[in-house]
C-alpha positions in Angstrom: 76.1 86.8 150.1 73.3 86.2 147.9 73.2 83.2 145.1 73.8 83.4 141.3 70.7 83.3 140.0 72.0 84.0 136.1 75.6 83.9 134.7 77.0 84.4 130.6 75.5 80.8 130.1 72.1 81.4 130.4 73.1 83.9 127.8 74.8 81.2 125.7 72.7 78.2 126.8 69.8 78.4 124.8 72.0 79.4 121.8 74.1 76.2 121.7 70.9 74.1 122.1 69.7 74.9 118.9 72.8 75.2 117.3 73.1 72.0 118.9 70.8 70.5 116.6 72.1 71.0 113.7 75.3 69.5 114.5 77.6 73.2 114.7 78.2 72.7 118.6 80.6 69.8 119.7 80.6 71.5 123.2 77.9 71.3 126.3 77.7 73.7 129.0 78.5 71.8 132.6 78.7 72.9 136.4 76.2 74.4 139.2 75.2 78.0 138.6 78.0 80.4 139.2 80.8 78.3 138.3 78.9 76.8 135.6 82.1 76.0 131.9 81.9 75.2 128.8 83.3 71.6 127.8 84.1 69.7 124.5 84.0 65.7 124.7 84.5 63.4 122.6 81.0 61.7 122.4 79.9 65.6 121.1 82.5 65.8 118.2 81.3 62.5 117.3 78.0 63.5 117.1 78.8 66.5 115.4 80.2 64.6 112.9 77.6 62.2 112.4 75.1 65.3 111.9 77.3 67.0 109.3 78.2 64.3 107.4 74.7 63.3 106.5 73.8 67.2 105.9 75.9 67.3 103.2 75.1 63.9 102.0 71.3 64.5 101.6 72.6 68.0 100.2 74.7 65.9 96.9 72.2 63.1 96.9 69.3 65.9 95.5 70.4 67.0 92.6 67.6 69.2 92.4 69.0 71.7 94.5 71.7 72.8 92.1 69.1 73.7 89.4 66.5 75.8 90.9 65.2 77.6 87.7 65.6 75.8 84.2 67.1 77.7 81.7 69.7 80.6 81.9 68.9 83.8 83.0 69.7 86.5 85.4 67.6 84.9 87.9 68.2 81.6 87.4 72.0 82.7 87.4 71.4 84.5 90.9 69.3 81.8 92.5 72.2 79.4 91.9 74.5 81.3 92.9 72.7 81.5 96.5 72.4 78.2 96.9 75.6 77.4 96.4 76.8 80.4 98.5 74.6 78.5 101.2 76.0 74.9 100.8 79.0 76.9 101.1 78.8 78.8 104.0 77.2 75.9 106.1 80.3 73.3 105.3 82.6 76.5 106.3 80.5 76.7 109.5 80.9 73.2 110.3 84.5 72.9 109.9 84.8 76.4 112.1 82.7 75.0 114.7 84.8 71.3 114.8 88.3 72.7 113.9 88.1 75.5 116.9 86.2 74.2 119.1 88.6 74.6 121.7 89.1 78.2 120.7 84.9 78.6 121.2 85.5 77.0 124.5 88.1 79.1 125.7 86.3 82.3 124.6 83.1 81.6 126.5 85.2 80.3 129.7 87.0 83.2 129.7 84.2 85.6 128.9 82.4 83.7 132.2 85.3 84.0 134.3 85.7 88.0 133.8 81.9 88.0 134.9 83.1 86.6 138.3 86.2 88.7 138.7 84.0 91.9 137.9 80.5 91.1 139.4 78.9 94.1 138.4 76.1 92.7 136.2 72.8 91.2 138.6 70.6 87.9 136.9 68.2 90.4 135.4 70.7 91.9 133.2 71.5 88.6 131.5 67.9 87.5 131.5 67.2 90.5 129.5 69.7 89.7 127.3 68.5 86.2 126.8 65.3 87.9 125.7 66.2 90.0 123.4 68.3 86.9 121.5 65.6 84.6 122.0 63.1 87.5 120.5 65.8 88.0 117.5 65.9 84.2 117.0 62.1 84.2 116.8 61.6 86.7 114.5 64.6 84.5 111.8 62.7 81.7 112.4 59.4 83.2 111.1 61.3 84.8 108.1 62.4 81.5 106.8 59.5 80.2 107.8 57.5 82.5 105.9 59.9 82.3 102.7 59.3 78.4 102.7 55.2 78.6 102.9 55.5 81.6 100.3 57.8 79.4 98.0 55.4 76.5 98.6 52.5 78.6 97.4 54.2 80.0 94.1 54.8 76.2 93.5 51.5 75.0 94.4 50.9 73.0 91.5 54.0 70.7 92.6 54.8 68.4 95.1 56.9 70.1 97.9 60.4 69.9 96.9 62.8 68.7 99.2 65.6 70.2 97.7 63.7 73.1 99.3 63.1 72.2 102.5 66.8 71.1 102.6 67.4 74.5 101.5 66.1 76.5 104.3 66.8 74.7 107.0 71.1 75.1 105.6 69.9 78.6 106.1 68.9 78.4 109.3 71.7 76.1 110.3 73.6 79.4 109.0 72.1 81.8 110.6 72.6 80.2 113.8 76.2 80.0 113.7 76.0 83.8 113.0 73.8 84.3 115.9 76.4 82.7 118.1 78.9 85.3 117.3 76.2 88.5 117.7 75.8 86.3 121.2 79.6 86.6 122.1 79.4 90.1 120.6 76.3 91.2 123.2 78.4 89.7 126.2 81.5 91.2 125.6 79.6 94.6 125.1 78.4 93.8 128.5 81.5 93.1 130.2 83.3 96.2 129.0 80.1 97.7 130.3 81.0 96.5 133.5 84.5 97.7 133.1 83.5 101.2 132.4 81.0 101.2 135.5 84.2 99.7 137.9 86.3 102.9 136.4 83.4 105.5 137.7 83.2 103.3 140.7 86.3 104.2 142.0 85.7 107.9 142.9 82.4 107.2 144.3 81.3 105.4 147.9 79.0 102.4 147.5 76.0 103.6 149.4 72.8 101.2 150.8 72.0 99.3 147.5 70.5 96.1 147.2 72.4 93.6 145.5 70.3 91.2 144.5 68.2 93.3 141.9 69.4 96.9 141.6 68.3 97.5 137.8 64.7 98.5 138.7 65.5 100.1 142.0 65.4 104.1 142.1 68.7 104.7 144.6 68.5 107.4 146.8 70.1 110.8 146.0 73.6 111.6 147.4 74.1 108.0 148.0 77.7 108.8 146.2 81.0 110.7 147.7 84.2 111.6 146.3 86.9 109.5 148.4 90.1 110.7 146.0 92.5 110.7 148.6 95.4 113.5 148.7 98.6 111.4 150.2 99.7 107.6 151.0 98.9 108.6 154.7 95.4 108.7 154.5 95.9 104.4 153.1 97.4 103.6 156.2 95.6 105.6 158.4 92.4 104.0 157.1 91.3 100.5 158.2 90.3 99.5 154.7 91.8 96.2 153.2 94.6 96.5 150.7 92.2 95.2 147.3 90.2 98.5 148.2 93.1 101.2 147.9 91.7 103.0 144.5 95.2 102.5 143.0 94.9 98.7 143.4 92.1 98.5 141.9 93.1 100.4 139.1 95.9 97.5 138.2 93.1 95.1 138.8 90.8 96.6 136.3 93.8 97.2 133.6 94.3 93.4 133.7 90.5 92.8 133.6 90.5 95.3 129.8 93.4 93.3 128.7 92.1 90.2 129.3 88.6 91.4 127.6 91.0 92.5 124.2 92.6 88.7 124.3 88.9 87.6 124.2 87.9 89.8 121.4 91.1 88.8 119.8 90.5 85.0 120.4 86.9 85.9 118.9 88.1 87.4 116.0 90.6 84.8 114.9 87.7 81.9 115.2 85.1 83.8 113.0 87.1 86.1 110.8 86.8 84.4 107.9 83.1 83.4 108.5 82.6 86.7 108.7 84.3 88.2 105.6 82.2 85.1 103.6 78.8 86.0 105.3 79.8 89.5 105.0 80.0 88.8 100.7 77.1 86.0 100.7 74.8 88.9 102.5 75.4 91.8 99.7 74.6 89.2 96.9 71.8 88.2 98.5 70.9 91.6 99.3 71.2 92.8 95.5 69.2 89.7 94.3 66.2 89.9 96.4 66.2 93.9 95.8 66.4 93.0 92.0 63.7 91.2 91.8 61.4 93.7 94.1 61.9 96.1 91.9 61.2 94.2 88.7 57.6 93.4 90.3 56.9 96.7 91.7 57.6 98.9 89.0 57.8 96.6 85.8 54.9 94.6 87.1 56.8 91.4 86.3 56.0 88.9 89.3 57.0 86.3 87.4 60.2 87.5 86.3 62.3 84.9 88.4 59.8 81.9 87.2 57.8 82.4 90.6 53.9 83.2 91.0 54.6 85.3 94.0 57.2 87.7 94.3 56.9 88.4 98.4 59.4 85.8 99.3 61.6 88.5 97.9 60.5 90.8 100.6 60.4 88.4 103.2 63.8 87.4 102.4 65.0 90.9 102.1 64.0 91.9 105.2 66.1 89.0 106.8 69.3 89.3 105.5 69.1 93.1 105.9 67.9 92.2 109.7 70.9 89.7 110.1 73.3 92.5 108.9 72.1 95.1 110.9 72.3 93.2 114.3 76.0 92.1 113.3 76.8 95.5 112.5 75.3 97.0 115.5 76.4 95.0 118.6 79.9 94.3 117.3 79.7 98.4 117.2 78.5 98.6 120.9 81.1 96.4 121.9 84.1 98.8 120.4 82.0 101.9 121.8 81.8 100.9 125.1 86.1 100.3 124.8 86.7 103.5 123.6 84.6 105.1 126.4 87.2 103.5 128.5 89.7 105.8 128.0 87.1 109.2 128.1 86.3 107.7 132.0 90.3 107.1 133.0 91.3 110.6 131.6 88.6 112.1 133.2 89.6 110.5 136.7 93.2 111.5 135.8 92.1 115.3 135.6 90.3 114.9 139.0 92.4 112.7 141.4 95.1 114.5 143.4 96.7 111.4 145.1 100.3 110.7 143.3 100.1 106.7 143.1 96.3 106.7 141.9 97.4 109.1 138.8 100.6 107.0 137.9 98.3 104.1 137.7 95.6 105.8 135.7 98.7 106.9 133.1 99.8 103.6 133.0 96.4 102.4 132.2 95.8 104.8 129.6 99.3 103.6 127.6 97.4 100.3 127.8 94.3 101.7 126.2 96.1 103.4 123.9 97.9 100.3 122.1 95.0 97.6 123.4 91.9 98.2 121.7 88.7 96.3 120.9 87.9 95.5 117.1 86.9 93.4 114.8 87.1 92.5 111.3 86.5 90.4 108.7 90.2 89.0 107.5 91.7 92.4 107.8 90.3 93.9 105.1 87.2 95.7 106.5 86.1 96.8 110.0 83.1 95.1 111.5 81.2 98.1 112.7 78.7 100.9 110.5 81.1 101.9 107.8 80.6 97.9 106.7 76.7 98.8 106.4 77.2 102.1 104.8 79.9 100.5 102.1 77.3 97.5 101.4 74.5 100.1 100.8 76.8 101.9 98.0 77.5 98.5 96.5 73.7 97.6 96.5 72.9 100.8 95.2 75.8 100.6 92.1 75.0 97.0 91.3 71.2 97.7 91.3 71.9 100.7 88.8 73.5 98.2 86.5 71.0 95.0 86.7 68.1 97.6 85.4 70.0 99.1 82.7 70.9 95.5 81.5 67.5 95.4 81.7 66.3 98.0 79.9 68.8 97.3 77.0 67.2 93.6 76.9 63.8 94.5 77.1 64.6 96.9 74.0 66.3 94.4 72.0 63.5 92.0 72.6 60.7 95.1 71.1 63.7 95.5 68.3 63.6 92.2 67.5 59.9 91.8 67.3 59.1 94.8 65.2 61.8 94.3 62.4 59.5 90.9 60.9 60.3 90.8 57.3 56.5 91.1 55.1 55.2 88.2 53.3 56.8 88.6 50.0 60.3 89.0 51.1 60.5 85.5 52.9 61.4 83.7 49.2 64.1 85.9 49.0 65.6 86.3 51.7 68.5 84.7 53.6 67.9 81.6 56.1 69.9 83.4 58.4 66.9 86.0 58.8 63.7 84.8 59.9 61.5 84.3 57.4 57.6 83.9 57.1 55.8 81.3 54.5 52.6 83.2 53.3 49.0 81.3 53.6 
């Protein structure tokens, strides 16, 4: 028996540090390796508290941050409407994170403890996974990053606000509440991974495999049998224990799927309505920064939103469309990998000739059939690629109607300018029109 050498926390574990930081994690992961919880005390709700509370203090106490642009425009309309979105959305984070906390907890302790029943994934395949969040977390972090020193620059010639700094880092405080959720999204994708693999597993002999790394090993060919046995004589007759009889564990993996849809259904009651306000927050700020691009590209107004450098937009752009597109796409995996389910138990159905084995596979099936895996925001849209498509339309719509209230004021401004009364009309005229006083 070899040791754990990786487990859903070392998934999670970095996650909650930083998240940890900002005040959004009143929980700490505790144990040895391999049996290794999740844990809320008091002395981290306190401290949660503490952390919050004087987030949003310094975010009242600069009044600065709730006038970003002087004046009223569509810009300085938009740019207020962001920030307030974001002051928003980080309160509504914090009270999700302290209100259901024991929710979170019981999600990732359950999540860690269908890892240990299955024990299909080795350490590499969570270490990888670790990467590839770690790598999306880097690539945020220089976004914002790079929004704050481009903001700095297109301000140069004043002090660096705070307002702004306080700014980004709710952002990122944000963000990381959203990449907690893509986290429980990529380990529940995973699992149900490992379901599906247990499912093929069951018409096929284990053959010499190392288990302590088999990701990069090239197994040998016809290492695999069919064992589908034709009659409940063959069970007895063989010497094998009663938890390796295919039919048992068929009833062992459809507890293991309905425990992964309580999970997904404990996930989606935490962060549904996070999700449906991110989900909103995301096309506005979408539509705003795609606004402005195309003001400065093809207008060749940089300045249009009272800034000297108009690649923030970009920058910012890019990261919100990122954000979207990896919550889109691994809370798709996830519900792709449980409908492949049911494809792999009809397909043993149609090839198994033993009696029991194809009761339990029908059985299961029923359960597949009325137990899926989904998520969405509130109920009123699915979490998966028509969400990306539908905010695409509504980008594209709203975008076609910000220009052409462009157009129109950009024409009554020429309108404006060209009908100037002449010289010797301004001692007749009105006061109501604008009149000139001759030299």
């Amino acid at each position: 028996m070899t040791a754990v050498v990786a487990d859903t926390f070392t998934v999670l574990k970095p996650i909650l540090l930083f998240i940890k930081c900002f005040g959004l994690a009143p929980y700490t992961v505790v144990g040895k390796m391999g049996s290794r919880h999740l844990k809320t005390s008091i002395l981290d709700v306190l401290f949660s508290v503490i952390l919050i509370g004087v987030s949003i203090f310094l975010v009242f106490y600069q009044t600065s941050l709730w006038r970003v642009i002087e004046g009223v425009s569509i810009c300085s309309v938009t740019e207020k409407v962001i920030v307030f979105s974001t002051i928003i959305q980080f309160v509504l984070s914090a009270f999700v994170c302290l209100l259901k906390r024991h929710r979170i907890v019981e999600i990732a302790n359950q999540l860690a403890g269908l890892n240990a029943v299955i024990k299909r994934s080795c350490g590499c395949v969570w270490r990888r996974m670790c990467v590839t969040l770690m790598s999306h977390l880097l690539i945020s972090v220089l976004s914002v990053a790079t929004c704050f020193v481009s903001d700095m620059f297109s301000r140069f010639h004043s002090a660096i606000s705070v307002s702004l700094v306080t700014f980004n880092v709710l952002t990122f405080a944000c963000f990381l509440t959203e990449f907690q959720i893509v986290g429980f999204f990529m380990l529940l994708k995973q699992l149900i991974s490992d379901l599906n693999s247990s499912i093929r597993g069951i018409g096929e002999i284990k053959g010499n495999q190392d288990e302590e790394c088999p990701c990069f090993k090239k197994l040998p060919l016809n290492r695999t049998a069919p064992i589908f046995v034709t009659s409940s004589y063959e069970k007895f007759r063989s010497k094998a224990a009663p938890e390796d009889f295919p039919d048992k564990k068929v009833i062992l993996l459809r507890d293991v799927q309905d425990s992964l849809c309580a999970a997904s259904e404990l996930l989606n009651s935490a962060y549904s309505f996070l999700l449906l306000y991110t989900s909103a927050k995301t096309f506005i700020c979408l539509t705003h920064s795609l606004y402005f691009i195309l003001l400065s590209v093809f207008m060749s107004d940089s300045s249009s939103c009272g800034k000297g450098w108009p690649y923030s937009y970009y920058v910012w752009f890019i990261h919100y469309a990122l954000k979207l597109v990896w919550l889109v796409f691994y809370s798709s995996s996830a519900i792709q990998q449980s409908n492949h389910t049911a494809v792999l138990v009809h397909k043993l159905i149609t090839k198994t000739r033993d009696a029991g084995l194809r009761e339990e596979l029908r059985v299961f099936s029923l359960q597949l059939l009325h137990r899926k895996v989904k998520f969405t925001a509130c109920g009123f849209f699915p979490l998966d690629f028509t969400l990306l498509y539908s905010i695409v339309g509504a980008v594209t719509t709203y975008l076609v109607i910000l220009i052409q209230f462009q157009l129109s004021l950009v024409k009554s401004d020429h309108s404006k300018t060209s009908i100037v009364p002449p010289h010797w009309m301004g001692t007749t005229t009105p006061t109501v029109f604008v009149t000139t006083v001759p030299p």
